[in-house]
C-alpha positions as CSV (number, residue, x, y, z in Angstrom):
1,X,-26.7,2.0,7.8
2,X,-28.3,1.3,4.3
3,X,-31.3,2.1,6.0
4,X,-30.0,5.6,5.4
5,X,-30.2,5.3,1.8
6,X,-32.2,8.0,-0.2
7,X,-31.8,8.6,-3.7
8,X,-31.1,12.5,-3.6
9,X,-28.0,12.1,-1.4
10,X,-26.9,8.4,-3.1
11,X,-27.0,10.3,-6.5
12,X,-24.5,13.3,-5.4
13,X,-22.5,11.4,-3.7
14,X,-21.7,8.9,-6.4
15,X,-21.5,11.4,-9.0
16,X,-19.1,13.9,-6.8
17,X,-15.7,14.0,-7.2
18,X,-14.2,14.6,-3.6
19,X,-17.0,15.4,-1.9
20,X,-16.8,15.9,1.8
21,X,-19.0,13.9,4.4
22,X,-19.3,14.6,8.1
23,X,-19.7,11.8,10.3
24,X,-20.8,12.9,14.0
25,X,-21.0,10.3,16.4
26,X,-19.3,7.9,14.2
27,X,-19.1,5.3,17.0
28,X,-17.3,2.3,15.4
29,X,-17.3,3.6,11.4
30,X,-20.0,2.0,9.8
31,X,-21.7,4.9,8.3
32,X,-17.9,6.3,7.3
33,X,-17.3,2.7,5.7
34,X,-20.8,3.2,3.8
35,X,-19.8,6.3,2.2
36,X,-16.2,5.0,1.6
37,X,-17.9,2.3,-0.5
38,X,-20.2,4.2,-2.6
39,X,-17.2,7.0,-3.4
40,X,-13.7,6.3,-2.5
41,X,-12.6,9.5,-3.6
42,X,-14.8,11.4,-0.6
43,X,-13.3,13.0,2.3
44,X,-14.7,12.5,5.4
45,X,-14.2,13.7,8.3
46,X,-15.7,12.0,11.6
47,X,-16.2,13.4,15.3
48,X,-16.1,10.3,18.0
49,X,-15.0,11.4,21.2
50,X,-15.2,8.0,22.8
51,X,-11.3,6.6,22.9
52,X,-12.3,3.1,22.0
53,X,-14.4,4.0,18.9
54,X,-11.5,6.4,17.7
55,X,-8.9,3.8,18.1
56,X,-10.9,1.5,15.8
57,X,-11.6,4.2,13.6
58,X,-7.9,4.8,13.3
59,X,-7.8,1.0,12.7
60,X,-10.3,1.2,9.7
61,X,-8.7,3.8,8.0
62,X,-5.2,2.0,8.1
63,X,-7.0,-1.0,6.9
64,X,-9.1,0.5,3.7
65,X,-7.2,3.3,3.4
66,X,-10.1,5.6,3.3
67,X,-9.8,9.2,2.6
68,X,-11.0,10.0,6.5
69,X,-9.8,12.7,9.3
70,X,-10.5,12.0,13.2
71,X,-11.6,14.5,15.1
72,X,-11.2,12.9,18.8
73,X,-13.9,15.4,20.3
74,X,-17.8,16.0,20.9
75,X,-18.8,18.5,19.1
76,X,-21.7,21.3,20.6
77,X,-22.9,24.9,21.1
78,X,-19.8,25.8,22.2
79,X,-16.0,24.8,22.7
80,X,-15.1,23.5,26.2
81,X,-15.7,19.8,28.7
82,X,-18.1,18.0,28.7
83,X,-19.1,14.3,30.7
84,X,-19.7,12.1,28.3
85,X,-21.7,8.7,29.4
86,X,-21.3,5.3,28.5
87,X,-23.0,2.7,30.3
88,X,-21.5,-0.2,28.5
89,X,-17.8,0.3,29.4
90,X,-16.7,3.3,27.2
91,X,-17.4,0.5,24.4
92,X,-20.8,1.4,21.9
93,X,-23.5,3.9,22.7
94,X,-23.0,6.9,24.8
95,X,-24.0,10.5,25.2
96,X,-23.6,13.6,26.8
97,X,-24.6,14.2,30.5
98,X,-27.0,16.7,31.4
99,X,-24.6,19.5,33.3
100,X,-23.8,18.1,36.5
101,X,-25.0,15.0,36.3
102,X,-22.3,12.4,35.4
103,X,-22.9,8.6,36.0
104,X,-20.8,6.3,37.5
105,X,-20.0,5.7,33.3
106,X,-18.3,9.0,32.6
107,X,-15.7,10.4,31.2
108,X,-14.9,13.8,30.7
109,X,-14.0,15.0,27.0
110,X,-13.3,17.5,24.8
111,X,-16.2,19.6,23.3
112,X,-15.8,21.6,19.7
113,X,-18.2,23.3,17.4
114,X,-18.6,22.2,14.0
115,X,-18.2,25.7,12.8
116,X,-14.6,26.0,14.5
117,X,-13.6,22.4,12.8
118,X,-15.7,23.0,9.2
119,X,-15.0,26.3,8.4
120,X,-15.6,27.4,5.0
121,X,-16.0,23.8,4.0
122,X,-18.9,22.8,1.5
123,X,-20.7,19.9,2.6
124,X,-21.9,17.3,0.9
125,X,-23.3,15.1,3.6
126,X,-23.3,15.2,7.3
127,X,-24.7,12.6,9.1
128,X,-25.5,13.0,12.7
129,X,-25.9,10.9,15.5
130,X,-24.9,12.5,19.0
131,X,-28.0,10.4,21.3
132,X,-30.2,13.2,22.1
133,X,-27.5,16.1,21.6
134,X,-28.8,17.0,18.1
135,X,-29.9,20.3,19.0
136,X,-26.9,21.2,21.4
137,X,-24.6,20.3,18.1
138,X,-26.5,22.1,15.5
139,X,-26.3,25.1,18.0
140,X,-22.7,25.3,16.9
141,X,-23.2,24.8,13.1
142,X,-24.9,27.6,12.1
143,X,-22.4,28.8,9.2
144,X,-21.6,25.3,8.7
145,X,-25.2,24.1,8.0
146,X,-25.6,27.3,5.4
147,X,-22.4,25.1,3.4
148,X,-24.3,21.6,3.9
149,X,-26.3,20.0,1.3
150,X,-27.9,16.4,2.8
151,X,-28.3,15.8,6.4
152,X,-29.3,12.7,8.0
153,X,-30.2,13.5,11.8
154,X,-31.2,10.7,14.3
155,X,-34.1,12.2,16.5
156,X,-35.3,9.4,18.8
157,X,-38.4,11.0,20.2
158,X,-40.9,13.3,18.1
159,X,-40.0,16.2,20.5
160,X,-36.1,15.6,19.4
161,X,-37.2,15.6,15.6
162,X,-39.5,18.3,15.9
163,X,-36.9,20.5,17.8
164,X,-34.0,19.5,15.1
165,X,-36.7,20.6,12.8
166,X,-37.2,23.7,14.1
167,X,-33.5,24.9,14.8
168,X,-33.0,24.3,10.7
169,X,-35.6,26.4,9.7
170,X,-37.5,26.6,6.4
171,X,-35.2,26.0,3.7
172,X,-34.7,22.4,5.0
173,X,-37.5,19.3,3.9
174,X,-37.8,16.3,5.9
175,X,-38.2,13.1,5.1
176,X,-38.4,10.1,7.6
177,X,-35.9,7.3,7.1
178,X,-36.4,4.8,9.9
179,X,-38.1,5.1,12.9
180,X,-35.6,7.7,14.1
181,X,-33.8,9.0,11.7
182,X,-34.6,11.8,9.3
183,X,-33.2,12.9,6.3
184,X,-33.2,17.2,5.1
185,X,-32.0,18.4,2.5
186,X,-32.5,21.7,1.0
187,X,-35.7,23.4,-0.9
């Protein structure tokens, strides 16, 4: 995670007092942990669908007493089901089925928007790692994304990165992180 690291988001976060952070596809915490670290007064607020990952999201919270809020759903273009794939066990990295098309390694969850859970929040920081459902989530951010200052989105494919892109418009500047993951923030 401190791969992540730039120093436009590092700086406003350490300087902030309460700032909120989004953590979507928080898997097991680490990038929740991270900004707990650099600014325990933040509030953060993490989407994990998977009930393994929440449970030990729950657990990390009780242990560091972090300020963070679970949200036990998926989030996308719109509120609803969706199958959500995991082909270790429901344990690590999974990702949401293409309609129809569960694997032997779903499980169906809860799908909301992060407009319906962030409304009329200001964000600080969101960082977003949904395994190829980038666009699908951002679909359902629109007001939210007009309150966000720092994103850090993982594309893993130029298509993916260039369609993220895209769907943000031209206020946003990129700048590449790692391999796959990008980092906007506004003009």
């Amino acid at each position: 995670e401190r791969e992540l690291h730039h120093g436009k988001w590092l700086r406003a976060l350490k300087t902030a007092k309460h700032p909120l952070v989004v953590d979507v596809g928080a898997n097991a915490g680490v990038f929740s942990h991270l900004i707990f670290g650099l600014n325990p007064s933040a509030e953060i607020i993490a989407f994990e669908p998977l009930p393994v990952m929440h449970a030990r999201l729950e657990s990390l919270k009780k242990r560091t007493g972090m300020g963070l809020k679970l949200i036990p759903q998926a989030v996308g273009r719109n509120a609803g089901e969706a199958w959500l794939e995991s082909p270790h066990g429901y344990d690590g990295i999974s990702r949401i089925c293409e309609p129809g098309r569960p694997s032997n390694h779903a499980i169906r969850v809860d799908v909301t928007t992060l407009d319906r859970e962030l409304a009329g929040r200001e964000i600080l920081l969101m960082k977003m790692d949904v395994e190829g459902y980038e666009c699908e989530a951002l679909a359902g951010a629109g007001q939210t994304l007009a309150r966000t200052q720092f994103l850090i989105i993982e594309a893993q494919t130029d298509k993916q990165r260039d369609a993220v892109t895209q769907i943000l418009g031209n206020g946003w500047m990129r700048h590449k992180l790692t391999p796959c993951d990008y980092f906007f923030y506004r003009v």
